[in-house]
C-alpha positions as CSV (number, residue, x, y, z in Angstrom):
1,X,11.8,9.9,10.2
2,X,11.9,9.6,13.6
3,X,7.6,10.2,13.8
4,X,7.0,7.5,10.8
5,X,9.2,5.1,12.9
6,X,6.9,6.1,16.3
7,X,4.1,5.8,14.3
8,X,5.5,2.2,12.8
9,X,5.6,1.2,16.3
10,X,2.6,2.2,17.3
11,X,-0.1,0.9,14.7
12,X,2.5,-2.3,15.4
13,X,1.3,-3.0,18.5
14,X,-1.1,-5.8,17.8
15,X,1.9,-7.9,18.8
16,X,2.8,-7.4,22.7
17,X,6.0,-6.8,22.3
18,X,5.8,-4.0,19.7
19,X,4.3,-2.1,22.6
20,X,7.5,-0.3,23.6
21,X,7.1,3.5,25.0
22,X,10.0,5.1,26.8
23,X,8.3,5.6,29.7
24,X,9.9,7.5,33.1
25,X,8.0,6.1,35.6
26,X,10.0,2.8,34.4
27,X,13.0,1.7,36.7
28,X,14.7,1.3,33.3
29,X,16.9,3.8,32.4
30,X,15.4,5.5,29.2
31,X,18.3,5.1,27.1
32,X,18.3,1.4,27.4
33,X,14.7,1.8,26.3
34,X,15.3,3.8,23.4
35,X,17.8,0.8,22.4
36,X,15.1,-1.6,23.1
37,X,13.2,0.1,20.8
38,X,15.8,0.2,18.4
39,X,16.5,-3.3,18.8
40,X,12.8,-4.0,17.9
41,X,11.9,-1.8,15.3
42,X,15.7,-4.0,13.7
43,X,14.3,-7.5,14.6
44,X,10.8,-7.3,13.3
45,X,11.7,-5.8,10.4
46,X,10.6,-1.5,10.6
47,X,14.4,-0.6,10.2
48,X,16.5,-2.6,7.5
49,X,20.3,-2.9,6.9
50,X,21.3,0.7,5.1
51,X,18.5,2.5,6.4
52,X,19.1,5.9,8.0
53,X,18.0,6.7,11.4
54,X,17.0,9.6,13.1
55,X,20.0,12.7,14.1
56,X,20.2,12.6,18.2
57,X,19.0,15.9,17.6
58,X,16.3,15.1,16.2
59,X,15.1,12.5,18.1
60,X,15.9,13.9,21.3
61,X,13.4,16.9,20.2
62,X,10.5,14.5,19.0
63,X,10.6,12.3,22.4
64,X,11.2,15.3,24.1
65,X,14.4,13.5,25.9
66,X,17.9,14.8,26.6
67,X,20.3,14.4,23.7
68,X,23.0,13.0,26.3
69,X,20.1,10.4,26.8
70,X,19.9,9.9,22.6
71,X,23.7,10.0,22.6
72,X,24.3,7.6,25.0
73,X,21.7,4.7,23.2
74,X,23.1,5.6,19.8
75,X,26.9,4.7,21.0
76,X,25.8,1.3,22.7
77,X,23.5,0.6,19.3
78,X,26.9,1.4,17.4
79,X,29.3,-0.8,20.2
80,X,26.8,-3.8,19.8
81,X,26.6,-3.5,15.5
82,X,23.1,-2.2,15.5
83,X,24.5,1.0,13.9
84,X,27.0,2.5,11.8
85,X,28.0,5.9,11.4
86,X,29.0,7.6,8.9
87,X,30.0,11.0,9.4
88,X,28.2,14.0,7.6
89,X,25.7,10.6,6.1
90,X,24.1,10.5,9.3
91,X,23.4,7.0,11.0
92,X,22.3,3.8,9.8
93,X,21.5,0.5,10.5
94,X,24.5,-1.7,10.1
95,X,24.3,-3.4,6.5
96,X,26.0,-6.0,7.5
97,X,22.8,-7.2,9.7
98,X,21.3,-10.4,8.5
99,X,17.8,-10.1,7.1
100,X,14.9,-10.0,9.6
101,X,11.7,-11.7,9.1
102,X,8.9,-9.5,7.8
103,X,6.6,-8.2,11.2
104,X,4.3,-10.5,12.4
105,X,1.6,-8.5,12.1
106,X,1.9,-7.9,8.2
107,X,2.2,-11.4,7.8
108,X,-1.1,-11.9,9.7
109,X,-2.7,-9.4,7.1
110,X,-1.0,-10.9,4.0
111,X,-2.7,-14.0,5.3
112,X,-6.1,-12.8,6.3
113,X,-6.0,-10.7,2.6
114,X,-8.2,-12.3,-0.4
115,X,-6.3,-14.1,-3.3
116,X,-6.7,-11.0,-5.9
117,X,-6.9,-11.7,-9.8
118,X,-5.9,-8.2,-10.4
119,X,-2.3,-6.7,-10.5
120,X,-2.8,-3.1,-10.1
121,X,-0.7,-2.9,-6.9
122,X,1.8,-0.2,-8.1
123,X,4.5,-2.1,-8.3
124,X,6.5,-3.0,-11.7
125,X,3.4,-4.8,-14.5
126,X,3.7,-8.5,-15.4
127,X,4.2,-10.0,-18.5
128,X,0.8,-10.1,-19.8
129,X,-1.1,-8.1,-17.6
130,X,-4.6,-6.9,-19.0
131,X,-5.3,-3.4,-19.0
132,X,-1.6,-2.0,-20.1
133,X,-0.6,0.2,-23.4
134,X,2.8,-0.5,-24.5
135,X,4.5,1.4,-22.0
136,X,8.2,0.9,-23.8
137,X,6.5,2.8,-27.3
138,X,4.9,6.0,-24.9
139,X,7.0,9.1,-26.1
140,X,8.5,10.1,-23.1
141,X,10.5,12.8,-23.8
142,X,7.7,14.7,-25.7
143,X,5.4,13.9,-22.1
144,X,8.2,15.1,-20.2
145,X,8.5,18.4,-22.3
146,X,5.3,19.0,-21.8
147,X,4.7,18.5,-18.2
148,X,8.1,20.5,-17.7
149,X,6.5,23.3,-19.4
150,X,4.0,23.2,-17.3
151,X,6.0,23.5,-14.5
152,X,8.0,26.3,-15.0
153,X,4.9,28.6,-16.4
154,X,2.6,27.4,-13.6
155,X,0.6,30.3,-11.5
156,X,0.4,30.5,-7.8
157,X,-3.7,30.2,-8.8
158,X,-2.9,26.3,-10.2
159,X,-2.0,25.4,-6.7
160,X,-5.8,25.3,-5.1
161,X,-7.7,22.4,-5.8
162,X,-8.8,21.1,-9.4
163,X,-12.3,22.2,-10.5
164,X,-14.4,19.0,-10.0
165,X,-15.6,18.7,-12.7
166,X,-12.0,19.0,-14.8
167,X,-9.9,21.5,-16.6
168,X,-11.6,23.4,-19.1
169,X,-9.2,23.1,-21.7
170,X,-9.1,19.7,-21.6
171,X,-12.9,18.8,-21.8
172,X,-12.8,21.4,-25.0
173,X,-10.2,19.0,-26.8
174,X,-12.3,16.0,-25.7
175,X,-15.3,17.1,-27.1
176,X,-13.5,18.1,-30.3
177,X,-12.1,14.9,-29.9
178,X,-15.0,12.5,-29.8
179,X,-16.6,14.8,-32.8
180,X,-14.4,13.8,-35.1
181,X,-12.9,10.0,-34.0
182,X,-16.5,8.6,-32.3
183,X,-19.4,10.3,-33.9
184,X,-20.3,12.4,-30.9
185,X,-21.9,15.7,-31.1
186,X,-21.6,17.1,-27.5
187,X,-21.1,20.6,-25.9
188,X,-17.5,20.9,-23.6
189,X,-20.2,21.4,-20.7
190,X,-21.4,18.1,-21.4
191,X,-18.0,16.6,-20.6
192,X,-17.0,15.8,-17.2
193,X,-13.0,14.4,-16.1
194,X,-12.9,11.6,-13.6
195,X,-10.6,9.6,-12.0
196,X,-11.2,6.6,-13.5
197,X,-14.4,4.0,-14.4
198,X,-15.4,3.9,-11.1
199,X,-15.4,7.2,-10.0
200,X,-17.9,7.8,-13.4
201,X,-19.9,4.8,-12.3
202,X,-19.7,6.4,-8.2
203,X,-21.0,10.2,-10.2
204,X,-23.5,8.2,-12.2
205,X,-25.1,6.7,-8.9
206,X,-24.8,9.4,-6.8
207,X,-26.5,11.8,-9.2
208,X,-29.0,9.5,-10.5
209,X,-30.2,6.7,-8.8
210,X,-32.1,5.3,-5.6
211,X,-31.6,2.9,-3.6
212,X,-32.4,-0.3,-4.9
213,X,-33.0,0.4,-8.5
214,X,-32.0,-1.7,-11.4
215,X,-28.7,-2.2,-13.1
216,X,-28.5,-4.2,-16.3
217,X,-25.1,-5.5,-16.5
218,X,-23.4,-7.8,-18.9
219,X,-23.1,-11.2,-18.1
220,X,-19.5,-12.1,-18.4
221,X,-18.7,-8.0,-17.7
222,X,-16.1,-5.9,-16.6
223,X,-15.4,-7.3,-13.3
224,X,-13.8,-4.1,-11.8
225,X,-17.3,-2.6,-12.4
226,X,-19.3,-5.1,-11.1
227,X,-17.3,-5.4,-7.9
228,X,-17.4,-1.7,-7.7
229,X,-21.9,-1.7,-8.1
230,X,-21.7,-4.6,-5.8
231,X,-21.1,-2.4,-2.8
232,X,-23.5,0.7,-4.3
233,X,-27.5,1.2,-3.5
234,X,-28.6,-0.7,-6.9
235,X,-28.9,-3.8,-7.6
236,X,-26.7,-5.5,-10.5
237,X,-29.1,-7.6,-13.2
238,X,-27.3,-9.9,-15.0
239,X,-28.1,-9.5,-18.4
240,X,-26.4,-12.4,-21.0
241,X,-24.6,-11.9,-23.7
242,X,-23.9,-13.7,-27.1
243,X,-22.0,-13.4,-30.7
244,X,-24.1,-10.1,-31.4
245,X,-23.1,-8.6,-27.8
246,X,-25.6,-8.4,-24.6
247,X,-29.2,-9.8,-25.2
248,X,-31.6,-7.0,-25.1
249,X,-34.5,-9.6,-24.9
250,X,-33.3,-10.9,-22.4
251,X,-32.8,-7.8,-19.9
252,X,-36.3,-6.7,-20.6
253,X,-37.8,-10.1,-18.9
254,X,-35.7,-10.2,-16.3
255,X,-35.9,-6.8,-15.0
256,X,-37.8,-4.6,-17.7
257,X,-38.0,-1.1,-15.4
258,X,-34.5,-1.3,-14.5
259,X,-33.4,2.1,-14.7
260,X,-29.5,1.7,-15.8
261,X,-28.3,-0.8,-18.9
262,X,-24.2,-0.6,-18.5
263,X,-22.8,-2.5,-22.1
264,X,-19.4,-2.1,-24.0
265,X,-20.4,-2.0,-27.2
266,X,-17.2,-1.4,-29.2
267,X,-15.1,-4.3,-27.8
268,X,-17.3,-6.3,-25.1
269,X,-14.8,-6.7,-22.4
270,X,-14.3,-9.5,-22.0
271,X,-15.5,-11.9,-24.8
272,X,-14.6,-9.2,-27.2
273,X,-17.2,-9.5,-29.6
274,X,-19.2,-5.9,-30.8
275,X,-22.7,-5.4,-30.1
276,X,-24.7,-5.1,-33.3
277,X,-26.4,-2.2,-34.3
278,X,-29.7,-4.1,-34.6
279,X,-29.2,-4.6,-30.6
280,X,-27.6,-0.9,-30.5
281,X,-31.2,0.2,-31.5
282,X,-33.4,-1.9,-29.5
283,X,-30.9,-0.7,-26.7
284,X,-31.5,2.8,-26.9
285,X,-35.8,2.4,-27.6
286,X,-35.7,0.6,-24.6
287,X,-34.1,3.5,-22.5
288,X,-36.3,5.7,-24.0
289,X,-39.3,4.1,-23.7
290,X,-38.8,3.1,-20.0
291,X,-37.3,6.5,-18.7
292,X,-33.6,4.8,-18.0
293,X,-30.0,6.0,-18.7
294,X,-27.5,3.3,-20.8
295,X,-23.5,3.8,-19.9
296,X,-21.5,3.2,-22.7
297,X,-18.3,2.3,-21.4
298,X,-15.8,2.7,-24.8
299,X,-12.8,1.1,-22.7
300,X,-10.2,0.9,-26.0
301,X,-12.5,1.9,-28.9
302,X,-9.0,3.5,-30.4
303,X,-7.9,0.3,-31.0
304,X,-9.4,-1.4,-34.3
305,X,-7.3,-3.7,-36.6
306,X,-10.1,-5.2,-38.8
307,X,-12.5,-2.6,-40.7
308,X,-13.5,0.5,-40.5
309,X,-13.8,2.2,-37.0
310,X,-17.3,1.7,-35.8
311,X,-19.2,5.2,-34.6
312,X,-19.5,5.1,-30.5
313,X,-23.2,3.7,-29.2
314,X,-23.6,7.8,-28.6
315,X,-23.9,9.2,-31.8
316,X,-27.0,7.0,-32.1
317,X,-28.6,8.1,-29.1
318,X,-31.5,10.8,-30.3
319,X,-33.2,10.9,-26.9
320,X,-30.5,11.7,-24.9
321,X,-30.2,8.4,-22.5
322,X,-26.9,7.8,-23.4
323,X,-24.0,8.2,-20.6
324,X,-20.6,7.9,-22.7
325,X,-17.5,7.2,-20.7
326,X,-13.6,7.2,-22.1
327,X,-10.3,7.0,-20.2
328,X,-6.8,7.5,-21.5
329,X,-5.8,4.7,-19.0
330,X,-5.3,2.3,-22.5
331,X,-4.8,5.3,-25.0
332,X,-1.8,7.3,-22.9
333,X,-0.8,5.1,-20.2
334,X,-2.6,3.9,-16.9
335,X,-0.9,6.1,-14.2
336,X,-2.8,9.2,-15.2
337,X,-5.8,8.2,-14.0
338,X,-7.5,10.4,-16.2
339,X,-11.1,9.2,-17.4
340,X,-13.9,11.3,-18.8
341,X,-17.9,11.0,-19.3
342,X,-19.9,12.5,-22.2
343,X,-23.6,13.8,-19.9
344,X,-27.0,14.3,-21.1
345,X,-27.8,17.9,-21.5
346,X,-30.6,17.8,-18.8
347,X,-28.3,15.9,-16.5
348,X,-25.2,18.4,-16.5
349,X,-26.8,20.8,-13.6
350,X,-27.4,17.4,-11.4
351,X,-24.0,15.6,-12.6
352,X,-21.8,19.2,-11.9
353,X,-23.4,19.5,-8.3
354,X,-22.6,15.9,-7.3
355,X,-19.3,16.3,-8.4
356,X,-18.7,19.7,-6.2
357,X,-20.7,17.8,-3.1
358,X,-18.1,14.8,-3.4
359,X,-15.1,16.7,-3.9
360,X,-13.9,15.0,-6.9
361,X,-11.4,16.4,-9.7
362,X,-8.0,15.0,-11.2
363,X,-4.5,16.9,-10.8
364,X,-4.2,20.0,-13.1
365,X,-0.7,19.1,-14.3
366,X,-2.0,15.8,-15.7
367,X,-5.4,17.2,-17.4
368,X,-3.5,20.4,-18.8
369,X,-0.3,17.9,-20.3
370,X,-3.1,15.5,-21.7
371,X,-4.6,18.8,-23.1
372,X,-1.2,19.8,-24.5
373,X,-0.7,16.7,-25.8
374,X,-3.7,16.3,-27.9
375,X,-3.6,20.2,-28.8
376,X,-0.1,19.7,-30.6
377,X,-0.7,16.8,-32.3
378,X,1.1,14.5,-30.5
379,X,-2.2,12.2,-29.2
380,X,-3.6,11.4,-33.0
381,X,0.3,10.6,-34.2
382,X,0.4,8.2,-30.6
383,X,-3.0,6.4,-31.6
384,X,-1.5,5.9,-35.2
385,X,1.1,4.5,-34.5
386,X,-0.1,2.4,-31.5
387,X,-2.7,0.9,-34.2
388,X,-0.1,-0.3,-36.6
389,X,2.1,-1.5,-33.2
390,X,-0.4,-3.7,-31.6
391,X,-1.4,-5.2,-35.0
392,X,1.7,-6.3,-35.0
393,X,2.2,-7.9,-31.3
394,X,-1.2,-9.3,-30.9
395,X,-0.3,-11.8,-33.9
396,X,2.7,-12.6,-32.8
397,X,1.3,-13.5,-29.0
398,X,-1.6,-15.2,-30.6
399,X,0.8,-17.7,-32.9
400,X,3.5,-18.4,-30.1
401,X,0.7,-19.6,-27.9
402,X,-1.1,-21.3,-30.6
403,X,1.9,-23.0,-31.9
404,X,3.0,-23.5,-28.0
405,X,0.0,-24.9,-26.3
406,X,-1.8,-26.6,-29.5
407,X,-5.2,-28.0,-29.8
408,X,-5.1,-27.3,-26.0
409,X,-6.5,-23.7,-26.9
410,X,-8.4,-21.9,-29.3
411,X,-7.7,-18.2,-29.8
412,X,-9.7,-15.8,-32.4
413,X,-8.3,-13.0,-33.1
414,X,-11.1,-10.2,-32.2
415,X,-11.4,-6.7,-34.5
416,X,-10.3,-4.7,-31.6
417,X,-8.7,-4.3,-27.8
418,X,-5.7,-5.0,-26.5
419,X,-5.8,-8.7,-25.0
420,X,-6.4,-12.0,-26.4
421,X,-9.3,-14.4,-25.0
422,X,-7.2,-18.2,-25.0
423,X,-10.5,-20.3,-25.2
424,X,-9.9,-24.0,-23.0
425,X,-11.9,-26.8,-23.1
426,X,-14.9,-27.7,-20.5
427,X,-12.8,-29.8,-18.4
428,X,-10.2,-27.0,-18.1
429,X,-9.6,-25.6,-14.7
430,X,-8.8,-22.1,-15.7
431,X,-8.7,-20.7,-12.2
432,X,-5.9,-23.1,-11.6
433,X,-3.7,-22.1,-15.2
434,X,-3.9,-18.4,-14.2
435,X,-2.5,-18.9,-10.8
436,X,0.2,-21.6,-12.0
437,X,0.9,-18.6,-14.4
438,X,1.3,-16.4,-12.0
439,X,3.6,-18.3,-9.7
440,X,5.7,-18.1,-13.3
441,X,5.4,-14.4,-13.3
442,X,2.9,-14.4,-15.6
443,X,-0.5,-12.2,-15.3
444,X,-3.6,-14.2,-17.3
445,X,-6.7,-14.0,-15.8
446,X,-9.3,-16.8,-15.7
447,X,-12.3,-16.4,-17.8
448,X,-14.6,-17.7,-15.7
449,X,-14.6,-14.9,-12.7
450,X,-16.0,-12.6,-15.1
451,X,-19.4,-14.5,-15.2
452,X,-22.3,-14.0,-12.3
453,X,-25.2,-16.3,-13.2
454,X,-24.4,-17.4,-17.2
455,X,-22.8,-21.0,-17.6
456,X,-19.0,-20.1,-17.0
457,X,-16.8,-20.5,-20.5
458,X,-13.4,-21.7,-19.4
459,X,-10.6,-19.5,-20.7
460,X,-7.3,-17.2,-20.2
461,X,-7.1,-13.6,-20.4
462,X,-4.0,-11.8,-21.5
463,X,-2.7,-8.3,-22.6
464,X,-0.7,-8.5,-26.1
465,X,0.8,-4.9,-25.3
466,X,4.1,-4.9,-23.9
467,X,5.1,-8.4,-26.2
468,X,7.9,-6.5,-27.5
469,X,9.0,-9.2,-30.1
470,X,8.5,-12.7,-31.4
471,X,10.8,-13.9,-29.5
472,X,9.7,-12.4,-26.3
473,X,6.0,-14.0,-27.2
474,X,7.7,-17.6,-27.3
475,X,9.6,-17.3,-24.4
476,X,6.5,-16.6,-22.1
477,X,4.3,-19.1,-23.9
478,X,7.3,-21.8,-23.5
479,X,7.9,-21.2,-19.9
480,X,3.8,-21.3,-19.1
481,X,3.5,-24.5,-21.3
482,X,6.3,-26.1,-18.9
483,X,4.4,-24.8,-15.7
484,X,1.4,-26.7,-16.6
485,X,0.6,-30.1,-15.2
């Protein structure tokens, strides 16, 4: 405690008078500079009512002071109401303090820090944040039974770093996996765990590209993705998209060498619309034909409520140019950060020693639970039941804000995915709806940030998931209708 505080105060000391040390050569005594400190740390905010401080033993040993010294600061702290003891509970800082303004300096960041459309910041979700399974229908206890298992039967060998290139088990069950629910004939070799798009993206680059080279991208596209290539060595091609899904055609005149095509097939994120397999095919005979690698990112491909589950991009690929990457961020919940990508045989010695140079690999507990899970059963009975769940919700969110906001939006339901696209008019200012939805605790996303050069579409992007019931669905589309102006 008492070298996170001293370290508090230290990185602090953008503001002069955060630049406190207890200092001998000072006339001040040092125990009416350990209370200055104190005072501080109180005022702007470091220490809060009920936290606990430091033991004078303790802190007389990490300042490398006298504990009479400690002692003495600690009963003036507690005269004046800074502190409170409590017996064998240590020391605190007096709840009965008034709240203190947050420090001055994280106020300077919070101000200097972009406006963010995304809400992965740790803290609880949103009502309608993108991205999320329906955390309140995840079987916990079976998880927990698993992981606890784990635990107990775990080898001193388990506590050395992953293997980079993931668990073994685990990337056996995923290729057994994608055999039987995508279509994909691949080796457990092949298969590679990540920690998420963007590290698969970051092992894709590293392993396979120069600086420079050409990245078709979908235009509207994942916007995590882009943002992510945005700051790599290639440079991003916006390639447009329509009804049948991104516009071959179109990427080979603007950039017909490039040597990376990047398209989500399945469910195109975010129109939602699925890319046809006349495209699929002039796709892959352009990869093969010009020497370049597509990545098939199958974001939530479990997730189909109209038709028959359509085979991944992969299981068409005959030359081998297809990258395939998963994730069990939408299929098992979000906080794993457990992804996966499906390698071309002649890429798997290149891919395996980029992964071992950068050090990757995902915590074994996770991959061998996820590999338990799938092993007993439990990960097929999840997805079945998920299926027959979010048929359910993704109606009922789509006819509360139907009924709610009117003619004022237009929303299709799509064959697949878990968020709904609300369509707005031209003269819409959708960049303005999603904030006003957020300062209502609300988590839509604007359409229109997702394009790069394409005419924007205006629109609001929202996850169905967690809409527990109807009347849960036309609470949150009453209380955005009343935000709006």
């Amino acid at each position: 405690m008492a070298k996170r505080m001293g370290q508090q105060l230290a990185n602090a000391a953008v503001e002069p008078i955060l630049d406190l040390r207890i200092d001998r050569a000072l006339g001040q005594p040092m125990y009416l500079q350990l209370c200055l400190r104190f005072k501080t740390a109180i005022e702007h905010g470091y220490l809060r009512g009920g936290d606990r401080v430091p033991s004078i033993r303790a802190l007389a040993t990490e300042l490398n002071l006298a504990r009479g010294t400690v002692e003495m600061a600690y009963r003036i702290l507690t005269d004046e109401g800074y502190f409170q003891v409590r017996g064998a509970a240590g020391t605190v800082v007096s709840p009965s303090l008034p709240p203190m303004a947050p420090p001055a300096s994280s106020a300077a960041i919070a101000q200097r820090a972009p406006t963010t459309i995304f809400e992965q910041d740790g803290d609880a979700p949103k009502p309608l944040q993108m991205g999320l399974p329906a955390l309140d229908a995840f079987p916990r206890k079976v998880w927990n039974r698993l992981l606890g298992h784990r635990l107990r039967a775990m080898e001193a060998s388990r506590l050395v770093s992953p293997s980079p290139i993931g668990y073994e088990p685990l990337r056996e069950r995923i290729a057994a996996y994608l055999a039987v629910s995508r279509g994909i004939t691949c080796l457990p070799e092949q298969v590679i765990i990540t920690n998420g798009l963007r590290n698969s993206l970051e092992l894709i680059i590293s392993s396979l590209a120069s600086s420079g080279d050409e990245f078709w991208f979908e235009d509207p596209g994942y916007i995590f993705a882009r943002l992510f290539l945005h700051n790599t060595a290639v440079k991003v091609v916006p390639v447009p998209v329509d009804h049948h899904g991104l516009v071959v055609d179109a990427g080979r005149r603007l950039s017909p060498r490039a040597k990376f095509a990047m398209v989500t097939p399945s469910h195109q994120s975010p129109l939602g619309m699925t890319l046809s397999l006349e495209r699929r095919m002039a796709l892959l005979e352009w990869a093969c034909h010009a020497d370049s690698w597509v990545i098939e990112d199958d974001y939530d491909s479990e997730f189909r409520y109209q038709g028959r589950p359509l085979p991944a991009m992969k299981s068409l690929d005959r030359n081998d140019r297809v990258i395939y990457c998963g994730t069990f961020s939408k299929a098992i919940f979000p906080g794993l950060r457990l992804a996966y990508m499906v390698v071309p045989v002649i890429a798997v010695p290149r891919f395996q020693t980029v992964a071992y140079q950068l050090s990757t690999g995902a915590p074994y507990l996770f991959q061998a639970g996820v590999a338990d899970f799938m092993a007993e059963g439990h990960f097929s009975r999840h997805m079945k039941k998920m299926r027959a769940l979010y048929t359910e919700r993704r109606i009922l969110t789509q006819q509360a804000f139907q009924q709610v906001l009117g003619n004022r939006v237009k929303i299709e339901l799509q064959s697949g995915g878990l968020h709904l696209l609300l369509q707005l008019a031209a003269s819409e200012d959708d960049v303005l709806l999603a904030d006003i939805a957020r300062s209502v605790g609300m988590a839509m996303l604007p359409l229109s940030r997702w394009y790069i050069d394409a005419p924007p579409q205006k629109g609001l992007l929202l996850g169905f998931a967690n809409v527990i019931d109807k009347n849960v669905a036309s609470r949150l589309a009453n209380e955005f209708r009343q935000a709006l102006p």
